[in-house]
BASEDO-15624 format. One record per residue (C-alpha): x, y, z; residue number from 0; residue in three letters. Coordinates in steps of 0.02 Angstrom, whole numbers. Each point is the difference from the previous one (the first is absolute). Layout:
      u      v      w num residu
      X      Y      Z NUM    ALA
...
***
This chain:
      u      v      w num residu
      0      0      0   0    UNK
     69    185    -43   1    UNK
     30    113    100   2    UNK
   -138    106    -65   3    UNK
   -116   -140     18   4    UNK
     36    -15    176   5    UNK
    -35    148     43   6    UNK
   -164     35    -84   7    UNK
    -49   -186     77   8    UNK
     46     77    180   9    UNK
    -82    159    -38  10    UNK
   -164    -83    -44  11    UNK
     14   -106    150  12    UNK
     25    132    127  13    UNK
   -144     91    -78  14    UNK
    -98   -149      9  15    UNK
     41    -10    170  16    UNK
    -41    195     53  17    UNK
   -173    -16    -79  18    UNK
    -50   -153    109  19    UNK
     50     97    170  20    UNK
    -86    140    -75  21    UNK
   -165   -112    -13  22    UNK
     18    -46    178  23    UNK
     74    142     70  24    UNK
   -111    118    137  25    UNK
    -48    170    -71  26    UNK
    101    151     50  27    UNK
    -52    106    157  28    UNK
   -132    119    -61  29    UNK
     62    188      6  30    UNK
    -94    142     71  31    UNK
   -130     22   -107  32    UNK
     12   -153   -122  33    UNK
   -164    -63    -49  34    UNK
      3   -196    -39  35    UNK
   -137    -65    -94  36    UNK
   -150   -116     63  37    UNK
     25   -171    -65  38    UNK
   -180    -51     57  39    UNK
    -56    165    -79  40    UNK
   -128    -42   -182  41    UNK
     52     32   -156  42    UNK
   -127    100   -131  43    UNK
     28    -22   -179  44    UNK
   -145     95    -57  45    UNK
    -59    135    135  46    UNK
   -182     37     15  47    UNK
      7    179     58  48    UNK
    163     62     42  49    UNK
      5    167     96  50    UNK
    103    131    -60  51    UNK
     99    116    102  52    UNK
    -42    199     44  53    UNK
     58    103   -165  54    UNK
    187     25    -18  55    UNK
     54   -124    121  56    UNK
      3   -128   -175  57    UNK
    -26   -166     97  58    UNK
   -114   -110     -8  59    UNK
    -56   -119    134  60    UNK
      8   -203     -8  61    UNK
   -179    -93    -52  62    UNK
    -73    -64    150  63    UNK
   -108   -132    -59  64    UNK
     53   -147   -117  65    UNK
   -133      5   -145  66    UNK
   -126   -161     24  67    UNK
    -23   -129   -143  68    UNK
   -159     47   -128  69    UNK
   -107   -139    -54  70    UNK
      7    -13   -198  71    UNK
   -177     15    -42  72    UNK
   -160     65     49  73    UNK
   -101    -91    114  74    UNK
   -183    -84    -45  75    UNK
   -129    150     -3  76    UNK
    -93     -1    157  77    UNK
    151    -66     98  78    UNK
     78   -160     23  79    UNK
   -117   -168     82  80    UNK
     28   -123    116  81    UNK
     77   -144    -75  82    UNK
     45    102   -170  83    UNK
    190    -23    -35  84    UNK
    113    138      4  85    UNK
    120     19   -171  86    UNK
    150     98     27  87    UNK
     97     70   -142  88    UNK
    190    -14    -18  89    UNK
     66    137    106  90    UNK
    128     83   -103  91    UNK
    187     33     54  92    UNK
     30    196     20  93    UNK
    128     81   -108  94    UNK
    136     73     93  95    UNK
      0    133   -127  96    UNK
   -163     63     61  97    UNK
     22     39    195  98    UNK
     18    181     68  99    UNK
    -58     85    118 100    UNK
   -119    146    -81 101    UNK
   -186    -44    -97 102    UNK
   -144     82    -79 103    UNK
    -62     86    199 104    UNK
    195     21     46 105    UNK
     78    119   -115 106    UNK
     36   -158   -127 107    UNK
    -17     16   -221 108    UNK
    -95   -161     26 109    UNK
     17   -173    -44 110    UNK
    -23     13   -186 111    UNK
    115    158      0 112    UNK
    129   -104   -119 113    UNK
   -136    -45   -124 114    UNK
     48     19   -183 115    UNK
    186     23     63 116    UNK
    130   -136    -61 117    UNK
    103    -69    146 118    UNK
    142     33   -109 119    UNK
    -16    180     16 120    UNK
    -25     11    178 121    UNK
    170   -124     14 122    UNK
    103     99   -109 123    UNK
    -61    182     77 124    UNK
    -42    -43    180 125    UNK
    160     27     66 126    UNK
     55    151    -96 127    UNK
   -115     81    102 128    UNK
     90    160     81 129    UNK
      0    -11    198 130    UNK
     76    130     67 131    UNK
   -100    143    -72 132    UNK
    -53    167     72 133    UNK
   -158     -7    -38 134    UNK
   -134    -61    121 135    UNK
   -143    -29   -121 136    UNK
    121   -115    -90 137    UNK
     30    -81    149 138    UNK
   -171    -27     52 139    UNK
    -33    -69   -180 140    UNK
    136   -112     19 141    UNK
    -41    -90    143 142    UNK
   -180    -21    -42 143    UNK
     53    -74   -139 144    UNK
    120   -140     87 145    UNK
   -110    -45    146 146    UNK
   -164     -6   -106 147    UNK
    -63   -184     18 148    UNK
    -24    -40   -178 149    UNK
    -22   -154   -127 150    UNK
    163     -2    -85 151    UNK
     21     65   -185 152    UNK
    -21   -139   -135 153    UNK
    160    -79    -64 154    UNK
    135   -118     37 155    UNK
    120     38    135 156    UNK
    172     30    -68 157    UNK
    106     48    150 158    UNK
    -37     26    173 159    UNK
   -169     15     88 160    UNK
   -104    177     24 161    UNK
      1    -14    173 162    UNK
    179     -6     -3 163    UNK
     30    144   -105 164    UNK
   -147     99    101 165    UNK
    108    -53    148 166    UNK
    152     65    -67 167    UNK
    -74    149    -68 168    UNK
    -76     59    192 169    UNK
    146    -42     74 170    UNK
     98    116   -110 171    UNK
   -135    136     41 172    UNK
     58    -23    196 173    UNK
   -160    -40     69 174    UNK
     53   -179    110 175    UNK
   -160      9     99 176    UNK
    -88    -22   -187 177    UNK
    116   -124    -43 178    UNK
    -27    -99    135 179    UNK
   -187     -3    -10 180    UNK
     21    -46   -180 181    UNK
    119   -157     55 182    UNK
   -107    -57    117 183    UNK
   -145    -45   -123 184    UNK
    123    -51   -128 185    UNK
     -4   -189    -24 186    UNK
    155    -43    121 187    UNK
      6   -162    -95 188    UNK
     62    103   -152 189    UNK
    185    -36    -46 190    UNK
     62    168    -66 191    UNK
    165     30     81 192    UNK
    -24    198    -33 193    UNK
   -158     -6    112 194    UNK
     92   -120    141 195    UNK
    131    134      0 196    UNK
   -115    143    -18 197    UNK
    -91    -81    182 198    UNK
    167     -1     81 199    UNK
     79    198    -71 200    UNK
   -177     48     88 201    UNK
     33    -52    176 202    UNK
    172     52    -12 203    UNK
    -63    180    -46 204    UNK
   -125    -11    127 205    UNK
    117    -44    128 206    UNK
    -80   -180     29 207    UNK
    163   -103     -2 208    UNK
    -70   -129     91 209    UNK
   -133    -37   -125 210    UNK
    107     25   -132 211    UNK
    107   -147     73 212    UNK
   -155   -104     16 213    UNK
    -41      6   -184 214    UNK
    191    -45    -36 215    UNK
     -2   -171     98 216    UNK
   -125    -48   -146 217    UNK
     68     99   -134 218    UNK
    166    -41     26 219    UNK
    -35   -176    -63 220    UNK
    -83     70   -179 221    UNK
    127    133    -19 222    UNK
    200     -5      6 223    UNK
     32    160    -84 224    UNK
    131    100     84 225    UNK
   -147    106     59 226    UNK
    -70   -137     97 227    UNK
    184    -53     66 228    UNK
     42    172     72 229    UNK
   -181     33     82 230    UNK
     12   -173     76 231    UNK
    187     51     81 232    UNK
    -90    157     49 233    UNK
   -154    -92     95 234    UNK
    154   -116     69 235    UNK
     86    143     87 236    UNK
   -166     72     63 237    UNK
    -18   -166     85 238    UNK
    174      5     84 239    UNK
     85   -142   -124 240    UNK
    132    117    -62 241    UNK
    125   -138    -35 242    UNK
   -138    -92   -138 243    UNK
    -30    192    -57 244    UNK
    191      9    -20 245    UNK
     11   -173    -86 246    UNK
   -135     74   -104 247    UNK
     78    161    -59 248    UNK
    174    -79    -22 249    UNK
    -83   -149   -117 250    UNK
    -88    145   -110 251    UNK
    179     78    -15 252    UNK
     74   -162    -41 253    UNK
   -155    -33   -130 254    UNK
     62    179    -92 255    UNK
   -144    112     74 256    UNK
    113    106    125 257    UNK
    -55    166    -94 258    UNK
   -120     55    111 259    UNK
    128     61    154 260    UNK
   -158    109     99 261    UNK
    -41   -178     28 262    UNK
    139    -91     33 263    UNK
     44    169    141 264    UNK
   -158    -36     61 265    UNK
      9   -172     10 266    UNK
    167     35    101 267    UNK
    -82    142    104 268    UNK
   -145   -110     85 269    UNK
    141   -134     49 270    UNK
     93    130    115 271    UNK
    122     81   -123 272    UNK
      9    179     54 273    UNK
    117     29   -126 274    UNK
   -157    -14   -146 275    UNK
    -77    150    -43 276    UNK
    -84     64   -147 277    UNK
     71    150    -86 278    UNK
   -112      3   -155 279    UNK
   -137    -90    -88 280    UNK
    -66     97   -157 281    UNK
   -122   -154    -42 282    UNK
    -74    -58    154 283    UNK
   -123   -149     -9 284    UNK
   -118    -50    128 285    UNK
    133   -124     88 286    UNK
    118    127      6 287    UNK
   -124    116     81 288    UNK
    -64   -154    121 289    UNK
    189    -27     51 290    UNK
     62    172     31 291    UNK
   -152     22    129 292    UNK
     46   -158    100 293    UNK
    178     38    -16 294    UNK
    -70    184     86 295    UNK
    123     83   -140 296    UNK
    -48    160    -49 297    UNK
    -54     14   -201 298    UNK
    135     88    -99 299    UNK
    -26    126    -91 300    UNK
      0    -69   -181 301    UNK
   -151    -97     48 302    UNK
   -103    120    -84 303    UNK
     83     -8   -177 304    UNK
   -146   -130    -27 305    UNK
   -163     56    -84 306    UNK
    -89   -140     62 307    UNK
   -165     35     92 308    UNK
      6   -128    114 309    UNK
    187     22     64 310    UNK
    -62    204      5 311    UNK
   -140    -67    128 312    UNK
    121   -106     87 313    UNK
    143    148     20 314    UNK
   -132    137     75 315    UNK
    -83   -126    137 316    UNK
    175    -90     55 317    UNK
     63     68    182 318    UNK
    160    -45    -44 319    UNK
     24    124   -137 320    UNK
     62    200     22 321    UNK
   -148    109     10 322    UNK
     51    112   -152 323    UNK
     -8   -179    -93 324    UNK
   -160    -40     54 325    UNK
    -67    176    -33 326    UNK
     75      3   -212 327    UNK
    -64   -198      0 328    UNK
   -175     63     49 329    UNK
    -33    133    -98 330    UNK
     53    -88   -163 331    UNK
   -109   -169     55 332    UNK
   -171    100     42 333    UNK
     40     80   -154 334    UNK
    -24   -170    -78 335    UNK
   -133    -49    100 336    UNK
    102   -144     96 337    UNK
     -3     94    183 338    UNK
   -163    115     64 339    UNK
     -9    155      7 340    UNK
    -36     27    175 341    UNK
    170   -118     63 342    UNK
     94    150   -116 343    UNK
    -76    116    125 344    UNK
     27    -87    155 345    UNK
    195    -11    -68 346    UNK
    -13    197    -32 347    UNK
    -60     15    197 348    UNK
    134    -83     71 349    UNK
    137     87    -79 350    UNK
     47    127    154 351    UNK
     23    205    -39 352    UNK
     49    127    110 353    UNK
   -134    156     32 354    UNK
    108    100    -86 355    UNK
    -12   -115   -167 356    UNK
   -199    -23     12 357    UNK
     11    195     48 358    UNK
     74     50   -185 359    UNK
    -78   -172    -82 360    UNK
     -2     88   -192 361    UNK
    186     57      9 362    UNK
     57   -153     44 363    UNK
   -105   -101   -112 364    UNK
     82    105   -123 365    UNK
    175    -16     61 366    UNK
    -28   -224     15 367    UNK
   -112    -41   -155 368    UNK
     27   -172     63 369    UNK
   -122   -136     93 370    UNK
     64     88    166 371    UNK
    -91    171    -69 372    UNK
   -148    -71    -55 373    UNK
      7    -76    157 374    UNK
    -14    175    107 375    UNK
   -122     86    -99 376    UNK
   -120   -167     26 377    UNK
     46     35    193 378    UNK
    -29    206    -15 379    UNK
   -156    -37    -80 380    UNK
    -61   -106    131 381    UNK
     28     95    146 382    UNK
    -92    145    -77 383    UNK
   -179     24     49 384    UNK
    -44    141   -104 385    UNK
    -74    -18   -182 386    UNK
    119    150    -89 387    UNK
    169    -77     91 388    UNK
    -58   -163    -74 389    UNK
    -30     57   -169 390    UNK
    166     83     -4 391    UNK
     85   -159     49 392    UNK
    -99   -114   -143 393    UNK
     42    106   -122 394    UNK
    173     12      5 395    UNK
     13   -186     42 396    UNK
    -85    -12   -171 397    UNK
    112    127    -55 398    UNK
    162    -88     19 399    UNK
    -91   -196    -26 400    UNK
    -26     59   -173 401    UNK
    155     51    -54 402    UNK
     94   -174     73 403    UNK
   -143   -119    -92 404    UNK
    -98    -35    184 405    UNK
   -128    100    -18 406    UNK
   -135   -132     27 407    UNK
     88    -85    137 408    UNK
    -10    160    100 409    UNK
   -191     25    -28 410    UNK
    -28   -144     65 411    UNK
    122      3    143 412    UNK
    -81    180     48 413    UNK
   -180    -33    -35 414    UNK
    -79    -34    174 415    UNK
     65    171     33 416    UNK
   -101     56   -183 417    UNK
   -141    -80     51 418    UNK
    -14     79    163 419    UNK
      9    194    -87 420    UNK
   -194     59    -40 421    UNK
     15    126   -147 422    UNK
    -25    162     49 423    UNK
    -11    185    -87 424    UNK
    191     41     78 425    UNK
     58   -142    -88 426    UNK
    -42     35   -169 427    UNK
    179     12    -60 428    UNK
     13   -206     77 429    UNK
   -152    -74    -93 430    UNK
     90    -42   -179 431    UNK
    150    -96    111 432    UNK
   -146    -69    122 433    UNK
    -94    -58   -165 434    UNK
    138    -89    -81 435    UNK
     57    -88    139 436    UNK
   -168    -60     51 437    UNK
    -43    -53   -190 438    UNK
    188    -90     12 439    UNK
    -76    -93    141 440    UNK
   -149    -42    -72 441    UNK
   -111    110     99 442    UNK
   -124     71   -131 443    UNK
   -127     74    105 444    UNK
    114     81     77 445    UNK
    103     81   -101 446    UNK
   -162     89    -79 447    UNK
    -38     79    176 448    UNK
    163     81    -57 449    UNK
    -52     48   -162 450    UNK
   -160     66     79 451    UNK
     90    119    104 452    UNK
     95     87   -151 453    UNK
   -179     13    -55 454    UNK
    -68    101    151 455    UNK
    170     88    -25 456    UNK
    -26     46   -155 457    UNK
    -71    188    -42 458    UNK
    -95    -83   -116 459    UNK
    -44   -161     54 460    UNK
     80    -83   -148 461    UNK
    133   -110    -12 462    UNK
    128    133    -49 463    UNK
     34    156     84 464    UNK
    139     93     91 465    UNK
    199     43    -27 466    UNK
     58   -171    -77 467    UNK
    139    -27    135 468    UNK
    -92   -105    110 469    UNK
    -25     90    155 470    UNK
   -157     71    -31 471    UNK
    -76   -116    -98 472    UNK
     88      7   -180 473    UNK
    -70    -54   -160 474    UNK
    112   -122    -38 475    UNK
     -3    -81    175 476    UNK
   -198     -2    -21 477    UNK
      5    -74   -169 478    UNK
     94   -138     27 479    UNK
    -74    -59    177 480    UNK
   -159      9   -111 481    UNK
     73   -102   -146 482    UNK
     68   -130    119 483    UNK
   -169    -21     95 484    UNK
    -56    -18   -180 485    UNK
     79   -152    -26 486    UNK
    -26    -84    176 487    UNK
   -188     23     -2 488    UNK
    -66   -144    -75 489    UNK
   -163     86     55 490    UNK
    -11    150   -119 491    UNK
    -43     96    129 492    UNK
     85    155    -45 493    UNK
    -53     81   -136 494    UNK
    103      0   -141 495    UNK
     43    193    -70 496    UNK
     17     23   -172 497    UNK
    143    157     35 498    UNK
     97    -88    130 499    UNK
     99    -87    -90 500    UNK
     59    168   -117 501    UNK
    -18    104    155 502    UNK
    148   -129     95 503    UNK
    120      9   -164 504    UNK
    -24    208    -13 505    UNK
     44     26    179 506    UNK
    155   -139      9 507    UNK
     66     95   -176 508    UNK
    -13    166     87 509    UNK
     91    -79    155 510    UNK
    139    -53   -102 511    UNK
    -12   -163     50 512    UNK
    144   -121    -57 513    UNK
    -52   -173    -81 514    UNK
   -190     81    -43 515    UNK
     -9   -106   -146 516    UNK
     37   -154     60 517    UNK
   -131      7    147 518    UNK
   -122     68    -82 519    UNK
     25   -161   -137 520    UNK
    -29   -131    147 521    UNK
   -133    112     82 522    UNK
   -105    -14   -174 523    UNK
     46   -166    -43 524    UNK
    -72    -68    175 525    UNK
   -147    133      1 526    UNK
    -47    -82   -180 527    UNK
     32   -177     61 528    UNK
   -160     13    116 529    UNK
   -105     75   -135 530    UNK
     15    180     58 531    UNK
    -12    143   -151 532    UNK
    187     80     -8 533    UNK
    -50    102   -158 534    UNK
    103      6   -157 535    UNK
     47    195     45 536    UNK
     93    -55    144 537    UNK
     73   -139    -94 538    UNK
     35    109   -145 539    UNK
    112    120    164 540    UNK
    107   -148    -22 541    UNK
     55     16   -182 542    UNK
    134    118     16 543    UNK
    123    -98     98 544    UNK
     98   -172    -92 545    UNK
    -90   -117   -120 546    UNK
     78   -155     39 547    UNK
    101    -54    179 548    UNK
     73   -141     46 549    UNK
   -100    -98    105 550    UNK
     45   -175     81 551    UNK
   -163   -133    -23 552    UNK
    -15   -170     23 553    UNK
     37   -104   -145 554    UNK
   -149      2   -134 555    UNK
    -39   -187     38 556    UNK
    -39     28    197 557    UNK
   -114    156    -41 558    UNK
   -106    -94   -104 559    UNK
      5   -165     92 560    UNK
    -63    129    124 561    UNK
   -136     80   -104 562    UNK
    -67   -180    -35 563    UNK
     -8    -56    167 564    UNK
    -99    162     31 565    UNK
   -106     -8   -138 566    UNK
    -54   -176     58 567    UNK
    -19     32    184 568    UNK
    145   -113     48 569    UNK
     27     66    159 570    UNK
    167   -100     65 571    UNK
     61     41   -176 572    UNK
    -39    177      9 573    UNK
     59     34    174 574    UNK
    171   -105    -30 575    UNK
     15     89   -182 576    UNK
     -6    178     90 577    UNK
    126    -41    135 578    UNK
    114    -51    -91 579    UNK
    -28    126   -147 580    UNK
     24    154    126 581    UNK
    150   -105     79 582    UNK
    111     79    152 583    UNK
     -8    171    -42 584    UNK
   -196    -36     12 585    UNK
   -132    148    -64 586    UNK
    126    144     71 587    UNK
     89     55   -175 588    UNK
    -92   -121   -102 589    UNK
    -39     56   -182 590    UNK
   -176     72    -14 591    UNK
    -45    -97   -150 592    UNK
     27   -163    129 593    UNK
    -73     57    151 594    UNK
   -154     17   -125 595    UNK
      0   -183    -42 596    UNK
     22    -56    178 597    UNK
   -133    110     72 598    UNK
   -143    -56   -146 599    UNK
     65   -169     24 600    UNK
    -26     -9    178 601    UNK
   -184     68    -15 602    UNK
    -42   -108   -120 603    UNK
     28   -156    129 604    UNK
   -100    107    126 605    UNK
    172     48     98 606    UNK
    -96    213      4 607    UNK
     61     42    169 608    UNK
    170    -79    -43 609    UNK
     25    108   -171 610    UNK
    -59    131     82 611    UNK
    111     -4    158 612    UNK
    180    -36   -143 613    UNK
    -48    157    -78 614    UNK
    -10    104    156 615    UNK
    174    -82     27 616    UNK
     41     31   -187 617    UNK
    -58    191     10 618    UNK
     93     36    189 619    UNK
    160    -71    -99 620    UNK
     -2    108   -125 621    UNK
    -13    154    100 622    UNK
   -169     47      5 623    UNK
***
């Protein structure tokens, strides 16, 4: 026998060896605040009604009840008799494809929502689906659309199952309380090694180690990946058998997979080496993330080179990492949707200023642009009890938001404090800000109490009047609250003006207002898009700037696969078709002649209040 032989043969057998202690070995000590999961607890592969969680949180709880077998067939009319035998159809084995958590009562497309839509299709484009957008109307969309319970699409499966791919595509949105609901209905008799792994990356972000270490003593007997043989070392030293966790590490050195050194310091770290620390780790994974918090090393720095949701999530909550991380980690992941809004302001609130700082909150907001000053003018603004001082604060938070691209983030991070001002004659000059930010929210109704009050403001009770700058009431401030409450009432309960419109492109000209023409092209583009009369002599306003721009669309064969699915109310097409067709910049700088196609084609499947709420989005991107 070679020498190479030899030592592949020992290799295998040592491996073979580590995977039967790991079968019988006890599970790790559970850490402070480690969840392990129920083994006695049911298992739902088709939820009956599955509750969803309050608005913005993005979680959806577990099914309750497992779903009760339906007799096949009606019975006899008038009931069945004594003596009368029962016939029982052939109960039917579930799909896996089809569980989720969301139906037709729930917020779900419904189960024929892939009708007419090749499985093919929703193969090749399901996970091209962009994740990490800033848009929360995509969002929403998108995880309607992978936790709707739904018959799969017609066609042969060519690669790996939806549920899978849903799973992967959640997870990469940072949501783990959504992914775990989702696993827990999935069949766990399913052998997709993505999904085993996808079960285990969840507890480790959720800091469950010890269920994590539970799955493995299964897993580890389906899987031998060098995944699987680095998170069973890891579960090893968790349960105090450092030298099998050492064996462990040194055999995937030996076996040519020593790249990864976070985890071979780690590995070294929770045996007792003091010596092990970690310096850097530009692409953390969940392990690594797991490790460093029961090694109680602090994250370095270059943790947040990652774009990843989920790590973003991981980084902001973890005690063991610098506050200033945390803070930069949670802005950019509730920007994304993967971390509430309110545990951005809770992290805002403990950050500790002097009186001195909260004292002169705008100059020093202006001096730190960073998470630290958006920080103290959250705190200045909510130690204020009077309306004005409020205002003030808002608005330049606002101010400053916009011009670093976090401009929703900090609407939503200040709107209890928004909520909580009534408008009011004295604030006047605060009802366009107070309008935008509340339509940004999604808070119609009120955003037109705004509106209202530049009408009572008004000399004339119209829509326009006043200076144009703002404080009193300008024209241009008017108009556009008015547009944008235009396309958020679904309604029509304000009247539509057949001068606004002309009235709102006069009074920006005369302002000298930079980018006019572009604006004013997504403004009418939208307005038109929900059937409202723009007018060809406003259009026509339009005619002396460039014939032709460059423009970046979708390629020709998505828009009208989109326009198809559309036209025949395919609503899992439809939806699918516009996410990925407005991809991660989402409706914020998208073409006009595209947000056009996504808007009619999301009305046509009955999505109104969804078009209606990516055009608001659409409109406040483009500066209106």
């Amino acid at each position: 026998m070679t020498e190479y032989s030899v030592r592949v043969w020992a290799s295998g057998a040592l491996w073979a060896v580590l995977f039967c202690l790991a079968a019988i070995a006890p599970a790790p000590a559970q850490e402070a605040g480690a969840r392990s999961p129920r083994a006695d607890a049911p298992r739902s592969l088709v939820p009956a009604k599955p509750a969803v969680s309050p608005a913005g949180a993005g979680a959806v709880s577990p099914p309750s009840e497992t779903p009760k077998p339906v007799l096949r067939g009606p019975p006899p009319q008038g009931g069945f008799e004594k003596g009368q035998p029962i016939k029982v159809g052939e109960l039917r084995a579930i799909d896996p494809d089809s569980v989720g958590l969301l139906d037709d009562a729930s917020a779900g497309f419904g189960v024929d929502m892939w009708k007419g839509t090749s499985r093919s299709l929703v193969e090749r484009l399901l996970p091209k689906l962009p994740t990490a957008v800033p848009s929360s109307v995509m969002r929403e969309l998108t995880r309607r659309l992978l936790l709707s319970s739904a018959t799969p699409p017609e066609g042969t499966r060519s690669g790996r199952s939806l549920v899978a791919l849903r799973v992967d595509m959640l997870a990469a949105m940072g949501d783990p309380k959504v992914v775990g609901d989702l696993l827990r209905v999935a069949p766990s008799k399913l052998k997709d090694e993505a999904l085993a792994r996808a079960r285990v990356d969840n507890a480790f972000l959720t800091n469950d180690n010890a269920g994590a270490c539970s799955q493995m003593r299964a897993l580890i007997r389906q899987h031998q990946g060098a995944y699987w043989q680095k998170a069973l070392s890891f579960c090893q030293a968790l349960a105090g058998e450092h030298a099998k966790a050492a064996l462990g590490a040194a055999l995937l050195r030996e076996l040519g997979d020593g790249d990864d050194q976070v985890f071979f310091t780690l590995i070294g770290a929770l045996g007792g080496d003091k010596e092990a620390v970690v310096e850097s780790l530009p692409k953390p994974a969940p392990l690594h993330l797991a490790m460093l918090r029961a090694a109680r090393q602090r994250l370095p720095e270059d943790v947040l080179g990652t774009a990843d949701a989920a790590i973003l999530r991981t980084v902001a909550i973890s005690p063991n990492a610098p506050l200033d991380l945390r803070l930069e980690a949670a802005e950019r992941a509730e920007a994304v949707g993967a971390l509430p809004s309110d545990s951005l302001a809770q992290l805002y609130a403990s950050v500790t200023f002097s009186p001195e700082q909260l004292a002169n909150a705008f100059s020093q907001a202006e001096a730190d642009r960073g998470p630290r000053g958006r920080a103290l003018l959250y705190q200045a603004s909510t130690i204020q009890s009077v309306p004005t001082a409020q205002a003030e604060i808002l608005r330049k938070a606002w101010a400053l938001a916009r011009e670093s691209g976090g401009y929703q983030t900090s609407v939503r991070v200040h709107l209890p404090t928004l909520e909580g001002i009534a408008p009011a004659m004295e604030l006047t000059w605060f009802a366009e800000e107070a309008g935008r930010a509340l339509l940004t929210a999604g808070r119609y109704e009120a955003a037109a109490a705004w509106l209202a009050l530049t009408r009572r403001a008004s000399p004339a009770g119209g829509v326009g009047a006043g200076d144009g700058t703002g404080q009193g009431g300008g024209k241009v401030a008017k108009r556009s609250l008015w547009s944008l409450i235009q396309l958020a009432d679904a309604t029509d309960s304000l009247a539509w003006e057949a001068d606004a419109l002309n009235e709102w492109w006069e009074s920006s000209k005369s302002a000298g207002d930079d980018g006019l023409r572009a604006r004013a092209t997504v403004l009418f583009t939208l307005l038109e898009a929900f059937d409202k009369p723009v007018g060809a002599k406003v259009w026509a306003s339009l005619l002396d700037g460039p014939q032709f721009e460059s423009v970046k669309l979708p390629a020709p064969a998505l828009l009208h696969a989109l326009n198809s699915a559309a036209a025949e109310r395919r609503i899992g097409g439809t939806v699918l078709l516009t996410l990925i067709c407005l991809g991660e910049d989402g409706p914020t700088g998208a073409d006009p002649l595209l947000l056009r196609a996504v808007i009619s084609g999301l009305r046509e499947v009955g999505l109104e209040k969804e078009a209606r709420a990516l055009a608001v989005e659409a409109a406040i991107g483009a500066g209106i």
